[in-house]
N, CA, C and O atoms as CSV, one atom per row, in Angstrom:
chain,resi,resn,atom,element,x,y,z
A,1,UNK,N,N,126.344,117.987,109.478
A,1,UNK,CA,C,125.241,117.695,108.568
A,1,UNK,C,C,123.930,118.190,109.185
A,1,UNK,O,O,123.554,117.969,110.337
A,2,UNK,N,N,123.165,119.035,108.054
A,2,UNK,CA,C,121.541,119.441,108.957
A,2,UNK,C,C,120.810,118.021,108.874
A,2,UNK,O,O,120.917,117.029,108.152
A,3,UNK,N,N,119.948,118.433,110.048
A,3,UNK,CA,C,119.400,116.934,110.528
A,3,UNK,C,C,117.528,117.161,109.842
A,3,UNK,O,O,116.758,116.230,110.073
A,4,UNK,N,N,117.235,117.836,109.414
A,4,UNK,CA,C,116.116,117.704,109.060
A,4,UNK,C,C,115.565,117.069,107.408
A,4,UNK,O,O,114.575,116.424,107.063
A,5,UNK,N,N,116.564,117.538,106.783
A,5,UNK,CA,C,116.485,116.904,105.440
A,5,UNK,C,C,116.381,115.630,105.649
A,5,UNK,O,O,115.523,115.458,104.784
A,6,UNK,N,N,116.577,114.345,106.179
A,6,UNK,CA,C,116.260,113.207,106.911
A,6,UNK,C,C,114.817,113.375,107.332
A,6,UNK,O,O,114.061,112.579,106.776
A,7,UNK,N,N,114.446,113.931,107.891
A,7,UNK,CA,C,113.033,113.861,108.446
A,7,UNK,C,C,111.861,114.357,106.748
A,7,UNK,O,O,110.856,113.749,106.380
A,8,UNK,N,N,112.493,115.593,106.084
A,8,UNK,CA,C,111.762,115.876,105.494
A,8,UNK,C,C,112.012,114.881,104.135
A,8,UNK,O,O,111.121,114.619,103.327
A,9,UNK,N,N,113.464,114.364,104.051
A,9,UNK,CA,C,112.908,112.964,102.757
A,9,UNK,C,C,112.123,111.711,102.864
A,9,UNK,O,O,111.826,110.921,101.968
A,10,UNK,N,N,111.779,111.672,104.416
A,10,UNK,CA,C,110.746,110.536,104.603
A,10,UNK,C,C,109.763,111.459,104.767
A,10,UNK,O,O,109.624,111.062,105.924
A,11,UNK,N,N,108.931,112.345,104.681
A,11,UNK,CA,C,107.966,112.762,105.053
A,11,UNK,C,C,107.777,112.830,103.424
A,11,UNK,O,O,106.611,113.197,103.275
A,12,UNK,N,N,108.339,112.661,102.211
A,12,UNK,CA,C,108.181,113.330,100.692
A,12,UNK,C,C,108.366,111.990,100.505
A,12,UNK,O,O,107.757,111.762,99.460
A,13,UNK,N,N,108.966,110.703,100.994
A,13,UNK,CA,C,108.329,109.280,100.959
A,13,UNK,C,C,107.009,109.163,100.709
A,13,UNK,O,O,106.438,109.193,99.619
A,14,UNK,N,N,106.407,108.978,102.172
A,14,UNK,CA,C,105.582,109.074,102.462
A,14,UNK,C,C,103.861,109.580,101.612
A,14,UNK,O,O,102.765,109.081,101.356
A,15,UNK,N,N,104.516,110.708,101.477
A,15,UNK,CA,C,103.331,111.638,100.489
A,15,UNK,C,C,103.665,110.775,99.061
A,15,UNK,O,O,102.636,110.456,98.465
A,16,UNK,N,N,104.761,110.403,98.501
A,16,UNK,CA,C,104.429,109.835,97.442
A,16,UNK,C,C,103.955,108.781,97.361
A,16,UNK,O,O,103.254,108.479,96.395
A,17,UNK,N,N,104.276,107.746,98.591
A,17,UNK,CA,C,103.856,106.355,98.947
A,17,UNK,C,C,101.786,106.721,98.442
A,17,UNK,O,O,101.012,106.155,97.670
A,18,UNK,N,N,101.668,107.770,99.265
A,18,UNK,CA,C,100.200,108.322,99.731
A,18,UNK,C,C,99.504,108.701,98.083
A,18,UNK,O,O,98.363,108.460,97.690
A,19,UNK,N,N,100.495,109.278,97.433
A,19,UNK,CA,C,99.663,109.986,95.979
A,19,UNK,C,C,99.709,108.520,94.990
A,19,UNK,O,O,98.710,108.216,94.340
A,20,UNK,N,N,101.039,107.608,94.949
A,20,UNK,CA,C,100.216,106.351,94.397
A,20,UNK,C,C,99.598,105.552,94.691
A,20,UNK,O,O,99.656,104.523,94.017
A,21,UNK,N,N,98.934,105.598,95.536
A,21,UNK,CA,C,97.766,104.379,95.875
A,21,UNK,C,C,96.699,105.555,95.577
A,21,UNK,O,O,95.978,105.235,94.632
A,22,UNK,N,N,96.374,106.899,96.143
A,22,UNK,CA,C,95.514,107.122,95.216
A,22,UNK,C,C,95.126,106.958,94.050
A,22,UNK,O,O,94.049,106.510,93.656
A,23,UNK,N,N,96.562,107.551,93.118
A,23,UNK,CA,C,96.447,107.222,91.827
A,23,UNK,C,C,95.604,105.606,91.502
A,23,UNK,O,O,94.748,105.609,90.617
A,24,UNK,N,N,95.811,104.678,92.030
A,24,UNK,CA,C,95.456,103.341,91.906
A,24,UNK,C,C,94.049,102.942,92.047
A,24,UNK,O,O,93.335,102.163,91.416
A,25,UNK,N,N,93.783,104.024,93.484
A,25,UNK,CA,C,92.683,103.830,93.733
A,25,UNK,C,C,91.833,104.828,92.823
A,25,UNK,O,O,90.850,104.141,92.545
A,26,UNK,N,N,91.702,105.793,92.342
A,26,UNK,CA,C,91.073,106.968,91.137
A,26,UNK,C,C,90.635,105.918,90.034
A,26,UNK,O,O,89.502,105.731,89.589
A,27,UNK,N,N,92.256,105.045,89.587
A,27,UNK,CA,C,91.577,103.652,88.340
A,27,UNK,C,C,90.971,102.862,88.506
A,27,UNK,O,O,90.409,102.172,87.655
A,28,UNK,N,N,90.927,102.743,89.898
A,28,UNK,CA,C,89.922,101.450,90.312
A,28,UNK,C,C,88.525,101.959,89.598
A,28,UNK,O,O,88.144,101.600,88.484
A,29,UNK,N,N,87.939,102.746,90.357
A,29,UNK,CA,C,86.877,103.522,90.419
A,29,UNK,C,C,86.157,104.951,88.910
A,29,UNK,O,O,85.210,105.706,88.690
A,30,UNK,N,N,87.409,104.503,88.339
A,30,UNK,CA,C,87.300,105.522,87.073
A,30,UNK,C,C,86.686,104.826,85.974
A,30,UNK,O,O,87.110,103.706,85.689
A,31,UNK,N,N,85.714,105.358,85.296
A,31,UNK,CA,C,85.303,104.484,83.998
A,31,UNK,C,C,86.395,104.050,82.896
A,31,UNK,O,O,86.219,103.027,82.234
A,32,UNK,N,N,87.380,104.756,82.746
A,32,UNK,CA,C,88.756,105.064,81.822
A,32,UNK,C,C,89.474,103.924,81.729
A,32,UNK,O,O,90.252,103.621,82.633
A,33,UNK,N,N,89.310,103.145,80.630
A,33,UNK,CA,C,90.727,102.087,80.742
A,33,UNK,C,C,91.552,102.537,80.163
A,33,UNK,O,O,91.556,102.946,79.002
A,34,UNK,N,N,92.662,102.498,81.220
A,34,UNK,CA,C,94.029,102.880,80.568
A,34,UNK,C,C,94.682,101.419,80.030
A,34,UNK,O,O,95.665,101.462,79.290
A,35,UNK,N,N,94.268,100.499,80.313
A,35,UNK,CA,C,95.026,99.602,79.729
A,35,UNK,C,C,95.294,98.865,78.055
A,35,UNK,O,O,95.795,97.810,77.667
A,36,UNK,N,N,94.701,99.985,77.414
A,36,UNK,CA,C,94.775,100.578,75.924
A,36,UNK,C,C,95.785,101.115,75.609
A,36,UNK,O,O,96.322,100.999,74.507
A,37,UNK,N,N,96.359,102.072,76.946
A,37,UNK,CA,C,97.192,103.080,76.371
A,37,UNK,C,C,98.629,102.186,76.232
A,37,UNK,O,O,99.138,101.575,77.172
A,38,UNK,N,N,99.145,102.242,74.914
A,38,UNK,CA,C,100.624,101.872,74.769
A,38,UNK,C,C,101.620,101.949,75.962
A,38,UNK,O,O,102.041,103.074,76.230
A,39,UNK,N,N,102.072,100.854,76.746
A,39,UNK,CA,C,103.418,101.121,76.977
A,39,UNK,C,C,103.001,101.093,78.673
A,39,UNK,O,O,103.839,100.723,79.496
A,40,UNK,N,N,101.879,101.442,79.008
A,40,UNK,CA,C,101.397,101.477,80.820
A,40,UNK,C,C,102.048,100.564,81.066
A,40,UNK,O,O,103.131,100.990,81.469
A,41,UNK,N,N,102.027,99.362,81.063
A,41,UNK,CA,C,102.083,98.580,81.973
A,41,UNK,C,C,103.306,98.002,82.790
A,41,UNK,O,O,103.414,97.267,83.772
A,42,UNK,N,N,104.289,98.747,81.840
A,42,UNK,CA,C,105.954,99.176,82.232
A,42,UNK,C,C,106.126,100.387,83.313
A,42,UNK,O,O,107.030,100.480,84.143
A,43,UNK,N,N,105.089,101.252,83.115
A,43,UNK,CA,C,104.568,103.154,83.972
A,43,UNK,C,C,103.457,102.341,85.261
A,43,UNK,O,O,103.337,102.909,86.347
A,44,UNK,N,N,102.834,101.232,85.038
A,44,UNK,CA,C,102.128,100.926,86.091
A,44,UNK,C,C,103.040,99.611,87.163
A,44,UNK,O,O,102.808,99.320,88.336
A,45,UNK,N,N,103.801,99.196,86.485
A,45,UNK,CA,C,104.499,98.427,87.065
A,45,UNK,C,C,105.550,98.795,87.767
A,45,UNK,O,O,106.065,98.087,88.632
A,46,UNK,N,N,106.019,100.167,87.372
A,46,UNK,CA,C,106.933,101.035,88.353
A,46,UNK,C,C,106.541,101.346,89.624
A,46,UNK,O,O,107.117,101.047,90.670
A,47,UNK,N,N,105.336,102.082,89.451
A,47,UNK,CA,C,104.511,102.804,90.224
A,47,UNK,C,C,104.533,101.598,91.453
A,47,UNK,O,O,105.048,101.691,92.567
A,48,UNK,N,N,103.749,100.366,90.818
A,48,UNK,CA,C,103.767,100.069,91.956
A,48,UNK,C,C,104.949,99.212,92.850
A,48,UNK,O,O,104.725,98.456,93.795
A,49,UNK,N,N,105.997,99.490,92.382
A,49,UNK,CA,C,107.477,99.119,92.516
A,49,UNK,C,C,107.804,99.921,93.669
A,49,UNK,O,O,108.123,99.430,94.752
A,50,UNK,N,N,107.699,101.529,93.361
A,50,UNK,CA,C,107.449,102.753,94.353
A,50,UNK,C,C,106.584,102.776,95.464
A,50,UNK,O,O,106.878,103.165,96.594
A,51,UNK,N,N,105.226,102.225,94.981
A,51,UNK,CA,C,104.729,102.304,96.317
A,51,UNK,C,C,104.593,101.062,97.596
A,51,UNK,O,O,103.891,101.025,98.607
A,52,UNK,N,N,105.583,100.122,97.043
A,52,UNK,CA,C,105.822,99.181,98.164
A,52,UNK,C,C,107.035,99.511,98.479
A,52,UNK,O,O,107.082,99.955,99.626
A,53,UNK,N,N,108.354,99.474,97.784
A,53,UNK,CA,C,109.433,100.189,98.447
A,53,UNK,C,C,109.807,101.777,99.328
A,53,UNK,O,O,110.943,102.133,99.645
A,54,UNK,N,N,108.562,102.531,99.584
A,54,UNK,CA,C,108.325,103.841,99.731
A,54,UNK,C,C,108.138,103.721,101.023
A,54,UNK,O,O,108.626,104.690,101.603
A,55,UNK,N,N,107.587,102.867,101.828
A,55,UNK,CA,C,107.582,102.873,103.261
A,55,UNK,C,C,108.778,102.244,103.739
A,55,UNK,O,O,109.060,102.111,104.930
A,56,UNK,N,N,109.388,101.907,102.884
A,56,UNK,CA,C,110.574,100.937,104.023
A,56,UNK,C,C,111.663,102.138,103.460
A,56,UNK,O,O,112.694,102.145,104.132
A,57,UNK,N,N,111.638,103.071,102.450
A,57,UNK,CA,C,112.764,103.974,102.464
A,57,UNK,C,C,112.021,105.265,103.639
A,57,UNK,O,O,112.775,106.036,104.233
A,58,UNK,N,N,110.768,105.314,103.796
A,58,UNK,CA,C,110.674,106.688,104.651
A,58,UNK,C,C,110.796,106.194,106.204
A,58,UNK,O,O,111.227,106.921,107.099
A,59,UNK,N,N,110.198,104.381,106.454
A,59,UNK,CA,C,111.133,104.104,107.791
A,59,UNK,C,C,112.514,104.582,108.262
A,59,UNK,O,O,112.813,105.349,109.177
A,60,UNK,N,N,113.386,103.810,107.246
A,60,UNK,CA,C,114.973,103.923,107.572
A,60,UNK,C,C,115.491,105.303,107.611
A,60,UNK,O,O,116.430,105.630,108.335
A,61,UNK,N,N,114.737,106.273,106.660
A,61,UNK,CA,C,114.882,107.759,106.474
A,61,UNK,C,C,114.637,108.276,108.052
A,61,UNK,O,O,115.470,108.922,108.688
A,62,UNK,N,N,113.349,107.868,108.541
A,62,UNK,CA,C,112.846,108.583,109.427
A,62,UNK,C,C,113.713,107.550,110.620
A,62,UNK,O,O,113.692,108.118,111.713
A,63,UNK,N,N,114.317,106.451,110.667
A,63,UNK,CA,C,115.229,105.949,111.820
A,63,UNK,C,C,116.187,106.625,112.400
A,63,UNK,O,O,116.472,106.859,113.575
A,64,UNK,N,N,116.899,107.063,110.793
A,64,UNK,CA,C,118.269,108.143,110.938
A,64,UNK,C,C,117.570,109.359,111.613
A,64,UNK,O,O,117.767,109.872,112.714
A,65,UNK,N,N,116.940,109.577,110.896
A,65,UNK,CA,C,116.766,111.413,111.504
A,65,UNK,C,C,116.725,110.936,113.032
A,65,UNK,O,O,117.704,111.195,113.732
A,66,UNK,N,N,115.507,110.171,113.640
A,66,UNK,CA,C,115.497,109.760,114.803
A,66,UNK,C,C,117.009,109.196,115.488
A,66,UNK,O,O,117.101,109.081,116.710
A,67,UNK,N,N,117.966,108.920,114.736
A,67,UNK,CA,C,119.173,108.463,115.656
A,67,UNK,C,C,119.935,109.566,115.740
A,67,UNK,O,O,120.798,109.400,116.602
A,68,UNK,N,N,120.008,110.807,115.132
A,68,UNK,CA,C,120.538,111.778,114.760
A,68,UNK,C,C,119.598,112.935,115.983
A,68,UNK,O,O,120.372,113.745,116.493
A,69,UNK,N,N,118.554,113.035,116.322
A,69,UNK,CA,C,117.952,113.712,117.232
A,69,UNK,C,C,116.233,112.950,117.803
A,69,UNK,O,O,115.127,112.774,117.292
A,70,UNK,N,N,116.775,112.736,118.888
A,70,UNK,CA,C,116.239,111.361,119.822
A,70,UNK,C,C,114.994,111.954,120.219
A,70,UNK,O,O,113.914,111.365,120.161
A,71,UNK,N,N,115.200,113.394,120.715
A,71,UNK,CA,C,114.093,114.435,121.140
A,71,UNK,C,C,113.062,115.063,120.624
A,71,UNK,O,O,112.211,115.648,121.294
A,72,UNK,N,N,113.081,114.975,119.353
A,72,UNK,CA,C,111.940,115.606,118.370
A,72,UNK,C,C,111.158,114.943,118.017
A,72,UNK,O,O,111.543,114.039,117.275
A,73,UNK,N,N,109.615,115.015,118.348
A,73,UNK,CA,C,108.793,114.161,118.304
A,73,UNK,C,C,108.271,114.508,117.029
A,73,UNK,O,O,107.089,114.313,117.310
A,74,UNK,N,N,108.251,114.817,116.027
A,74,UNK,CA,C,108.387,114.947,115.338
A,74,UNK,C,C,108.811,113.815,114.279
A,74,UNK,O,O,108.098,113.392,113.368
A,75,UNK,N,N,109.828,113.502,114.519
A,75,UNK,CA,C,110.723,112.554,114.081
A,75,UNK,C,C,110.302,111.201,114.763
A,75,UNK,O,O,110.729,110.341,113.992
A,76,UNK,N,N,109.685,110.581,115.810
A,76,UNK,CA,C,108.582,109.824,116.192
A,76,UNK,C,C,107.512,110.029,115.728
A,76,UNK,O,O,106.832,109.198,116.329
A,77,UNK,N,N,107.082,110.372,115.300
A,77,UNK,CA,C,105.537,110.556,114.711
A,77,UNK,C,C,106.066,110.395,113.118
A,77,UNK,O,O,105.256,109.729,112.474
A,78,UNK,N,N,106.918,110.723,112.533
A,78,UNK,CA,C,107.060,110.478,111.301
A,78,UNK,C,C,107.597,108.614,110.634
A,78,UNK,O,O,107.260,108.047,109.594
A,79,UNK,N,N,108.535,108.128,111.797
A,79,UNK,CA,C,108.927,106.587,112.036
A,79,UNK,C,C,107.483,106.088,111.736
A,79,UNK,O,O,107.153,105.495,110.710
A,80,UNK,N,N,106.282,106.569,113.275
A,80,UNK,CA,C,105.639,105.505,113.324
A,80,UNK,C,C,104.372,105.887,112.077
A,80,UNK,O,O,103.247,105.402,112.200
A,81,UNK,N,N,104.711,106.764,110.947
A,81,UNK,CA,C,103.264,106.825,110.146
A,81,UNK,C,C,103.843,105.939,109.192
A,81,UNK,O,O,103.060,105.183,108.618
A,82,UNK,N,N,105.099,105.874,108.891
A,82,UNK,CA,C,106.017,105.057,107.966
A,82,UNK,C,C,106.149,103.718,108.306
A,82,UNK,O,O,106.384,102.883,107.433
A,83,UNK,N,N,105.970,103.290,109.969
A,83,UNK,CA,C,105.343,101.668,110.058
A,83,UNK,C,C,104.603,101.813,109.598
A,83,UNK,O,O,104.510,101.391,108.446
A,84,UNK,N,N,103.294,102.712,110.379
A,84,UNK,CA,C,102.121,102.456,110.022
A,84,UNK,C,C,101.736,101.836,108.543
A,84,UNK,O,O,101.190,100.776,108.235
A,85,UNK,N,N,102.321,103.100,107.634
A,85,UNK,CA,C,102.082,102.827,106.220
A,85,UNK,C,C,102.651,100.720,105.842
A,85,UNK,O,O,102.108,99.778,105.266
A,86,UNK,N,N,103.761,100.895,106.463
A,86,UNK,CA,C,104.293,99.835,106.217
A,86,UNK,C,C,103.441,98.420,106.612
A,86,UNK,O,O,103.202,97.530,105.796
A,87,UNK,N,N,103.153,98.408,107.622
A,87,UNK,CA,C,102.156,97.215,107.945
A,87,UNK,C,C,100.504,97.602,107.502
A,87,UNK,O,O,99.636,96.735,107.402
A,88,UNK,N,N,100.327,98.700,107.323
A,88,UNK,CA,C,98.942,98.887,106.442
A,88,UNK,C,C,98.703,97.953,104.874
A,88,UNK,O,O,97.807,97.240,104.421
A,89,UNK,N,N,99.845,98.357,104.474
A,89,UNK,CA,C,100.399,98.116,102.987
A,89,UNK,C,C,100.127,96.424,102.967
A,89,UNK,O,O,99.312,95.628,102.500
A,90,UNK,N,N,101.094,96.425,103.614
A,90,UNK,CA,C,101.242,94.449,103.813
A,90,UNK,C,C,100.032,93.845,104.266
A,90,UNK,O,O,99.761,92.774,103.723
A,91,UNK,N,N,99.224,94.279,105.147
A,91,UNK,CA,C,97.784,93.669,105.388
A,91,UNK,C,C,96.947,93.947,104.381
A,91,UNK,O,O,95.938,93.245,104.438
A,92,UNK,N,N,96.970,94.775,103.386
A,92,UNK,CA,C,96.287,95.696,102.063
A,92,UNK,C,C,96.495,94.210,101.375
A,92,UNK,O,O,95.517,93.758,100.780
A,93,UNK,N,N,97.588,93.492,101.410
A,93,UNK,CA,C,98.053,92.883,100.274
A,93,UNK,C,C,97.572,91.502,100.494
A,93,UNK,O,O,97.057,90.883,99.562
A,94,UNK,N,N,97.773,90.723,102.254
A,94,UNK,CA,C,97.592,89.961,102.668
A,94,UNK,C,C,95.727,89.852,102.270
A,94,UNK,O,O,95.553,88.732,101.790
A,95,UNK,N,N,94.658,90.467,102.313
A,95,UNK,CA,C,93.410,90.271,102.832
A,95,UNK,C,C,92.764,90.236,101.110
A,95,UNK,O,O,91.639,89.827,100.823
A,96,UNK,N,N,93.684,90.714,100.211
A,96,UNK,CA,C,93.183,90.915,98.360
A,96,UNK,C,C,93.308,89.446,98.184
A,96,UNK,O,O,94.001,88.644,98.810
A,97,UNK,N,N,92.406,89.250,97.100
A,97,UNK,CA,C,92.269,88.051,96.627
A,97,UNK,C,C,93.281,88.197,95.210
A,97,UNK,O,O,93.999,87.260,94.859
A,98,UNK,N,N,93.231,89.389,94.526
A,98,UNK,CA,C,93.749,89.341,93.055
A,98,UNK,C,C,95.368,88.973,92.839
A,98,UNK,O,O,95.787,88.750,91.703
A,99,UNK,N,N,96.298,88.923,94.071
A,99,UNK,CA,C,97.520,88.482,94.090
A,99,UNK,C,C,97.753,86.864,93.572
A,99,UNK,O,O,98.883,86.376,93.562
């Protein structure tokens, strides 16, 4: 089995983890209510379904690749942006009042 497709499906985690919280953050800050538009809140409730489960799939993604080749730092640096993200996320959530 090639060992990088592991590294590169948590790294395409990751970036998506990264493009919906933008997205989130663009509505924060956008004059635009979408919450007019028919049917969002099933499309916004996914989203953010994705972007909390998105770090704990590009962890375990990026574990394997790392158990699969121990030496590529690479594959360390990709684990720890996928904690990172991961305990970023959870303190994001912990410090909001709107939960």
């Amino acid at each position: 089995m090639i060992k990088a497709p592991l590294r590169t499906a948590s790294i395409a985690c990751l970036v998506i983890w990264a493009a919906v919280w933008l997205l989130f953050l663009v509505m924060r800050v956008s004059p635009l209510d979408i919450r007019t538009i028919p049917g969002i809140g099933m499309i916004m409730l996914g989203a953010l379904g994705v972007a909390l489960l998105a770090p704990i799939v590009a962890a375990v993604l990026a574990g394997a690749a790392l158990v699969r080749q121990p030496r590529v730092r690479l594959n360390w640096l990709t684990l720890g942006c996928a904690i990172a993200a991961f305990f970023g996320q959870g303190f994001l959530f912990l410090i909001t009042r709107w939960m």
